[in-house]
Structure formats: C-alpha cells, structure tokens
C-alpha positions as CSV (number, residue, x, y, z in Angstrom):
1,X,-125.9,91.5,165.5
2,X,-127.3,94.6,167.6
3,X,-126.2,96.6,164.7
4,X,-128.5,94.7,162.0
5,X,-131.0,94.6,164.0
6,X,-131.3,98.4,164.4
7,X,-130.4,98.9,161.0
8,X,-133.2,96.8,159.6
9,X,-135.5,98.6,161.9
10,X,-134.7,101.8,160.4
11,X,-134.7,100.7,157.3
12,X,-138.3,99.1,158.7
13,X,-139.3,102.8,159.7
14,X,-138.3,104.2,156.2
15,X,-140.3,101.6,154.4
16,X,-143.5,102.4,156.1
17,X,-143.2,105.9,156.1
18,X,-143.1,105.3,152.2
19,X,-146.1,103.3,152.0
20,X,-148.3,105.7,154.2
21,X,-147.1,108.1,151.2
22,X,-147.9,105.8,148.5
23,X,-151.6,104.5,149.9
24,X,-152.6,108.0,150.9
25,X,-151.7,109.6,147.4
26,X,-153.1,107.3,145.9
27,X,-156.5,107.2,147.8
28,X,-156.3,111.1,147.6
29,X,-156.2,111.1,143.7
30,X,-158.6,108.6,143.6
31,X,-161.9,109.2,142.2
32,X,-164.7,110.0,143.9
33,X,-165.0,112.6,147.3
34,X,-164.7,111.1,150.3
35,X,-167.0,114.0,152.0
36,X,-170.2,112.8,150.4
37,X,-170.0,109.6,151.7
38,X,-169.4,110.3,155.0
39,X,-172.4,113.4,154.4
40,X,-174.4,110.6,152.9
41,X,-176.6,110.4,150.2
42,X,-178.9,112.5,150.7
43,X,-176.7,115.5,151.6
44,X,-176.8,119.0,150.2
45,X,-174.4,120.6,148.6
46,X,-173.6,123.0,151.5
47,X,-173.7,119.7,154.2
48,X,-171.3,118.1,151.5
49,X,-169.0,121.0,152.0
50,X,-169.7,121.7,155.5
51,X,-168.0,118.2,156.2
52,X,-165.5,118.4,153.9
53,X,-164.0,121.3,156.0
54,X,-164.5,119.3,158.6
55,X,-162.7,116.7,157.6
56,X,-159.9,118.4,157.3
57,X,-160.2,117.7,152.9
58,X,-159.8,121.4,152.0
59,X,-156.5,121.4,152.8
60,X,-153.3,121.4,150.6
61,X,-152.1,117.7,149.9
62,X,-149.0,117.7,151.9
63,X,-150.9,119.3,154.6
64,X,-153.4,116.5,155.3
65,X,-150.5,114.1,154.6
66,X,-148.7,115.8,157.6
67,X,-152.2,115.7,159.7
68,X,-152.5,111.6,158.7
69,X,-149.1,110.7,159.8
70,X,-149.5,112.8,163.2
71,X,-152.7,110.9,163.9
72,X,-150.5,107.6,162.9
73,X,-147.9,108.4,165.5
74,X,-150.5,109.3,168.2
75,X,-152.6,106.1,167.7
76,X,-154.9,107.6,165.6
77,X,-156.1,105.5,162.6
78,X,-159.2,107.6,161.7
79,X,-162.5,107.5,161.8
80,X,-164.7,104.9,159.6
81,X,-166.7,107.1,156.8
82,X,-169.7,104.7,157.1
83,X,-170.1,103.5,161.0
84,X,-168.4,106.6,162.4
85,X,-166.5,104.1,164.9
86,X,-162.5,104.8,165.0
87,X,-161.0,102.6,162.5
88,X,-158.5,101.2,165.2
89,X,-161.0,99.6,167.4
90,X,-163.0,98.1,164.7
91,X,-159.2,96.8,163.4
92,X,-158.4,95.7,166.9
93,X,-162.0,93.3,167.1
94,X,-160.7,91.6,164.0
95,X,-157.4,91.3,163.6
96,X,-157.2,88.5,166.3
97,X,-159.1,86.5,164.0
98,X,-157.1,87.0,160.8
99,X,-154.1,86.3,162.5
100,X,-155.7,83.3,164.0
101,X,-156.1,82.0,160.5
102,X,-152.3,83.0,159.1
103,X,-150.8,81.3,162.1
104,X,-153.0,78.2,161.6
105,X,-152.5,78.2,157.7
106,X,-148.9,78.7,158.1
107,X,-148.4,76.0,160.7
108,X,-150.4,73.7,158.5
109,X,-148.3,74.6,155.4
110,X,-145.1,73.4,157.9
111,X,-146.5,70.5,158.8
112,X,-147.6,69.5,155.6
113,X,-145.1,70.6,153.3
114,X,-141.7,70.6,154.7
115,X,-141.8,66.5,155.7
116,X,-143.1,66.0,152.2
117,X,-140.3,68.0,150.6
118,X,-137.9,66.4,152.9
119,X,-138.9,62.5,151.9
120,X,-139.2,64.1,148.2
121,X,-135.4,64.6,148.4
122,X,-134.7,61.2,150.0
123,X,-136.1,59.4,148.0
124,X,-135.8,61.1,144.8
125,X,-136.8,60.0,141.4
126,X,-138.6,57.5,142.8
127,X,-142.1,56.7,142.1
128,X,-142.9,58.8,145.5
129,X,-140.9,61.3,144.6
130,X,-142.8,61.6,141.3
131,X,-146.1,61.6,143.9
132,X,-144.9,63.8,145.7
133,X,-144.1,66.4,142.9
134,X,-147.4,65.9,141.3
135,X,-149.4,66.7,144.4
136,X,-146.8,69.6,144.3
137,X,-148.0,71.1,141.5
138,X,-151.7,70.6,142.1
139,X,-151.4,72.6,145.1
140,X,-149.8,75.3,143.9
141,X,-152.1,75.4,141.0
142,X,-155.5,75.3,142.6
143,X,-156.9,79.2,143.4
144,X,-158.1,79.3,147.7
145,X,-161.6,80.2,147.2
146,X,-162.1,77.2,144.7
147,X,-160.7,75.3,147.3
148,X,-162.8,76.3,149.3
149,X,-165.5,75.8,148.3
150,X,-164.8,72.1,147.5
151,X,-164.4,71.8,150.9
152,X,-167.6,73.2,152.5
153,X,-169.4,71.4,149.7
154,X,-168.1,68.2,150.5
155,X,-167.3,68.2,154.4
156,X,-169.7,71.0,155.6
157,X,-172.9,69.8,153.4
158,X,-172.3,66.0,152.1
159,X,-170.6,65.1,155.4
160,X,-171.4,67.5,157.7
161,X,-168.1,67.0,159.8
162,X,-166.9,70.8,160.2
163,X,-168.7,73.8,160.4
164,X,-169.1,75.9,157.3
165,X,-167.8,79.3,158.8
166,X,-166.8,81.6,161.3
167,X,-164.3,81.7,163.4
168,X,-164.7,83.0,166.9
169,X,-162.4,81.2,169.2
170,X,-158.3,80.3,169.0
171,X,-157.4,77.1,166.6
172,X,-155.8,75.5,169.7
173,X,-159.0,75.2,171.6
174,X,-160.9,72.2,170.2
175,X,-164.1,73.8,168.5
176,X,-161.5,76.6,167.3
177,X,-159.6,73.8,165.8
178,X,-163.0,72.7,163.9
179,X,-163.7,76.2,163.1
180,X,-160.4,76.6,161.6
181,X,-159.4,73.6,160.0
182,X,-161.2,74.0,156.4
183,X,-160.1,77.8,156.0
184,X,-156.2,77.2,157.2
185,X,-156.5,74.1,154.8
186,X,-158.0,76.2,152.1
187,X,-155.3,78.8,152.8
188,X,-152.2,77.0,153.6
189,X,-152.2,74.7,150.6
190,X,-150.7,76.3,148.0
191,X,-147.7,77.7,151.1
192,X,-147.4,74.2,151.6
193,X,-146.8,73.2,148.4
194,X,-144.5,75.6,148.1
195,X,-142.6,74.4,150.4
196,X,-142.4,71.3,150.0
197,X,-140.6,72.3,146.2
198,X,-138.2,74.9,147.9
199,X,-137.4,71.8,150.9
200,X,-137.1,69.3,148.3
201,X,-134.9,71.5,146.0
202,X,-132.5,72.3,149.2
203,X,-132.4,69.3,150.6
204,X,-131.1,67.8,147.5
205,X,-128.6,70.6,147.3
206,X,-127.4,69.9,151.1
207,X,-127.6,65.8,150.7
208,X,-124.6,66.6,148.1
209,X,-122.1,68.5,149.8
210,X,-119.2,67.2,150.9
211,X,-119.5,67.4,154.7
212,X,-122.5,64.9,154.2
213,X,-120.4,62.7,152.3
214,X,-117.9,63.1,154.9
215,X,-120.5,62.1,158.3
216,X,-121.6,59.4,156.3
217,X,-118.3,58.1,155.6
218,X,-118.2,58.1,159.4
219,X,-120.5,55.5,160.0
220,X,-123.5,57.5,161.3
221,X,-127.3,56.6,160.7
222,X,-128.9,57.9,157.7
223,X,-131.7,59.2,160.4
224,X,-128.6,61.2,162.5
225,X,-127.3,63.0,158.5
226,X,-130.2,64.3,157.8
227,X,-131.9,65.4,160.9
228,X,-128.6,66.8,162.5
229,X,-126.4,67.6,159.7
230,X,-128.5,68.6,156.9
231,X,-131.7,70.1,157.7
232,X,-130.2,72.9,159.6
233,X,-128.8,74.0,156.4
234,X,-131.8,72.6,154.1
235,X,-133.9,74.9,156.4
236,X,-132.4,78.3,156.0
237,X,-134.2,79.0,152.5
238,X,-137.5,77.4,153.6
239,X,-137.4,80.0,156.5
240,X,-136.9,82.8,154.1
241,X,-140.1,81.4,152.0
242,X,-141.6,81.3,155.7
243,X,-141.3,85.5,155.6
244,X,-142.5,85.9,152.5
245,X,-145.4,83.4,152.6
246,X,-146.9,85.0,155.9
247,X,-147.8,88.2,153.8
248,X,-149.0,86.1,151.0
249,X,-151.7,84.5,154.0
250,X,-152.4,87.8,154.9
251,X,-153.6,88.6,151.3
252,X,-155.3,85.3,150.7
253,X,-157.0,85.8,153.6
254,X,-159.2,88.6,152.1
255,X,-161.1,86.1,150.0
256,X,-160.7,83.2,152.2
257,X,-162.7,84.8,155.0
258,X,-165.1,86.0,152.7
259,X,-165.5,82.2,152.0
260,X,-165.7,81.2,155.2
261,X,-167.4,84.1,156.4
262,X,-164.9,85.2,159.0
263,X,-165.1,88.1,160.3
264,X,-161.2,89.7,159.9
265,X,-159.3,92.1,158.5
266,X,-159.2,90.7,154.8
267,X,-163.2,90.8,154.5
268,X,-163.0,94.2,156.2
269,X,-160.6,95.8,153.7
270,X,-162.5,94.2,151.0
271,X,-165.8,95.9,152.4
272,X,-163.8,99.3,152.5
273,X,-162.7,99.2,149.2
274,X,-166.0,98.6,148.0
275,X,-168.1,101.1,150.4
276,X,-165.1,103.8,149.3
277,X,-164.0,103.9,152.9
278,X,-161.3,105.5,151.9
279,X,-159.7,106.3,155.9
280,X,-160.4,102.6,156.6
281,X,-158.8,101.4,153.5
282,X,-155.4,103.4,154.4
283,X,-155.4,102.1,158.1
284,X,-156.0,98.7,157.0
285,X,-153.3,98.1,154.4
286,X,-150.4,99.8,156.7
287,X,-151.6,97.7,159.6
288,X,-150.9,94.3,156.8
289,X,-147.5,95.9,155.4
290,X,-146.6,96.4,159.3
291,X,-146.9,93.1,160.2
292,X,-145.6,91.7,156.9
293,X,-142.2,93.6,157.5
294,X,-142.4,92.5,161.3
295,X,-142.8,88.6,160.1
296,X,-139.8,89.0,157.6
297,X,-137.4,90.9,160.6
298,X,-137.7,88.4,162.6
299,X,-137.0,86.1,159.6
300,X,-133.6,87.3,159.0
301,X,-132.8,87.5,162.9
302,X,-133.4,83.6,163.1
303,X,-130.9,83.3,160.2
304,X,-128.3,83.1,163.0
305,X,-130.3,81.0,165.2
306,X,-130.6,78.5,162.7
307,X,-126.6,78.7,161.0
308,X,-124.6,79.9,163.5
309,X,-121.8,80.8,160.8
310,X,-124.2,83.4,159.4
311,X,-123.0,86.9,161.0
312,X,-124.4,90.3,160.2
313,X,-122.3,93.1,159.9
C-alpha cells in the first residue's frame, strides 16, 4: 500500500510538471503580448518594451519556463497583469468559496443520486424504476446555467425563498446553507444523475452474484443484503465517478458562479481569460488540475477502505 501510494504521487508530480509545460506553451504562443497589457493602453512603444524586459519576456522560451517553475516551487504564482496583486493571494481569497460549492454540490449529488440509483435497482423495471430513469436522463441532459436560471427565476423572484447570489459563509452554517443551496443544486444535478445510472447499473450487477444468492438463501433480511453485503461492492465504481465528477464541479463551477455571482476561482479564471491575464490564467488552471489529481488519489486509496480484497502492488 505504502508503495502505491508513493508511486501515484510521483506519477502525481510528473503529471503536473507536464501540464505547467502544456499551459505555459500554450499561453506563450498565444496571440497577443502580455507586456502591453500590463504597460497599459496607453503605453509607448519604449514603456512597452521597458516592461517587457522587466518581465522577464525577452528571454528564450525554455528560459522563462525554467524562471516560472522556480517561482512555482518557491510559492510564487506571479503577479496579476491588471491589479498588480500576487496571483496567489487573490487565489487564496477565493478558492474557499469555490470549494465551498464543489463540496456542497458533490454532497448533494450523493445524497440525491446514490439512494435513487440504489431503489432504481431494487425495484427494477418497475414503474419507479422507469421514474426514476426518466428523471435520470433529464438531469443529465439539462446544461447548469439553464438551470440556473430556472431557479433564481422561480425561487429567488416568484418566491423569494433563497437569495439570488453570493456566497460568503460555509454551507453548514444556516444562511451559508441558503446561500448555497440553489448553486450546489444547479451544480450537482447532472453528478447526481450520474450517479444514480452508474449505482443503479452496479447494483444490479452486485444483486446477481452468487454470494447474494447465497446470504439470502441464509435467511437474512432483504434490508441486512443490501446494505451489508452489496453496497460495499455496488459502491466501489460510484467512488471512482466520485473522483472524476469533483473535477467536473470544478469546471462547472466557472459558469455556475458567474450565475450566481460568486466570487471564486471559476469566475476568476473566466475574467483572466478574457482580460488576457495570461500569469493569472496559468496559476489558476494548475491550482484546478492540482486539486483534481488530489481528489482522484485519494479515490484510489479508499479503494481498499471500501473492499478490503483490493491490494495494490
């Protein structure tokens, strides 16, 4: 197990140094100089160039490459070309809200979406099941923002019930859980839907295996087989969609806080791309692939957790 785990975190190391390759080539060929906008736009030609060699741009490629993974290794983001603030502390002010809304999508999506796929398989080609599928499909259909704006129309203006955005304080608290309850619905619908196919699909796959056959033969509850004997199993690809889904939040989240008008890391990067931030837009994306290969690490290390006959070698 020790061994996995520090094999997958090399292989984790690897993986990001490749994307701070990929994001920074592709932000240095690009279009467009980064020196003017940070000169501004009414600059001179000689200011323009006077801050290019400042920032370090008249270097060779691989040069400034080397020069941006330093800074990445000392803590060192960049600086923002249009406030001039380091990138990291405007990151750090709101990241605690975008993960604020992954977690509570996610845990929505999990309480929504397993249960359902777990009674889908029970009772199965019933007319619930056949429900259950439907609303299945609907979710996983209908684009977030749409959603979204469904829902501030109808519970934000018709029935003014929640607030219509922001979100400034933890979904546990109970005006964060009013703050966050129409964005981590908007979210989390289409992960929910998702798992409730993949939990349905499992389930069915556990329910006929012969060890169920088996602890039913023995007499026990119908409530005792599937809670004890088969979700354990049923769960193990759910968790995987679990990993996977987190950096799909993360990625919804740019247009669901712009919805919502939350002030995260999603409506940042979306400002960055458009303001040609280009330092901002680097730091941004490898701080998202970061936590996205965190999320799915700690996926595979609850493999075992959850099936102890899983062993990595």
């Amino acid at each position: 197990m020790k061994r996995y785990i520090i094999k997958r975190l090399g292989m984790m190391v690897i993986l990001l140094l490749g994307l701070t390759f990929i994001v920074f080539s592709s932000l240095y060929f690009a279009p467009g100089d980064p020196a003017e906008i940070a000169a501004g736009a009414s600059a001179t030609a000689e200011e323009v160039e006077r801050m290019r060699v400042y920032l370090g741009l008249d270097q060779p490629f691989l040069v400034q490459y080397g020069r941006y993974l330093i800074g990445l290794l000392q803590g060192d983001l960049g600086t923002s070309l249009i406030t001039r603030q380091p990138i990291l502390d405007e990151l750090l002010v709101r990241l605690p809200n975008t993960l604020n809304l992954a977690v509570s999508s996610m845990i929505f999506a999990c309480i929504i979406g397993i249960p359902l796929g777990i009674i889908a398989a029970i009772k199965k080609d019933t007319i619930l099941d056949n429900l259950l599928t439907t609303f299945s499909l609907f979710g996983i259909s209908i684009p977030n923002f749409w959603l979204g704006t469904v829902l501030i129309i109808v519970l934000c203006v018709i029935f003014p019930i929640f607030p219509p955005g922001g979100m400034t304080e933890p979904f546990w608290t109970p005006t964060g859980f009013r703050q966050a309850f129409l964005p981590s619905l908007s979210l989390g619908m289409q992960v929910a839907a998702s798992f409730m196919r993949i939990g349905r699909s499992s389930m069915l796959d556990v329910l006929e295996s012969d060890y169920i056959r088996t602890a039913r033969s023995k007499g026990l509850k119908e409530k005792t087989v599937i809670v004890v004997h088969a979700l354990k199993n049923a769960m193990i690809p759910i968790l995987t969609q679990m990993g996977t889904s987190f950096g799909g939040l993360l990625g919804g989240a740019m247009v669901t806080e712009q919805v919502f008008a939350i002030n995260g890391i999603g409506s940042y990067l979306i400002n960055a791309i458009s303001q040609r931030n280009y330092y901002a837009v680097q730091s941004t994306v490898l701080i998202i692939a970061f936590m996205f290969v965190v999320v799915n690490l700690i996926v595979d290390i609850l493999y075992c957790v959850i099936d102890p006959r899983i062993r990595y070698e």
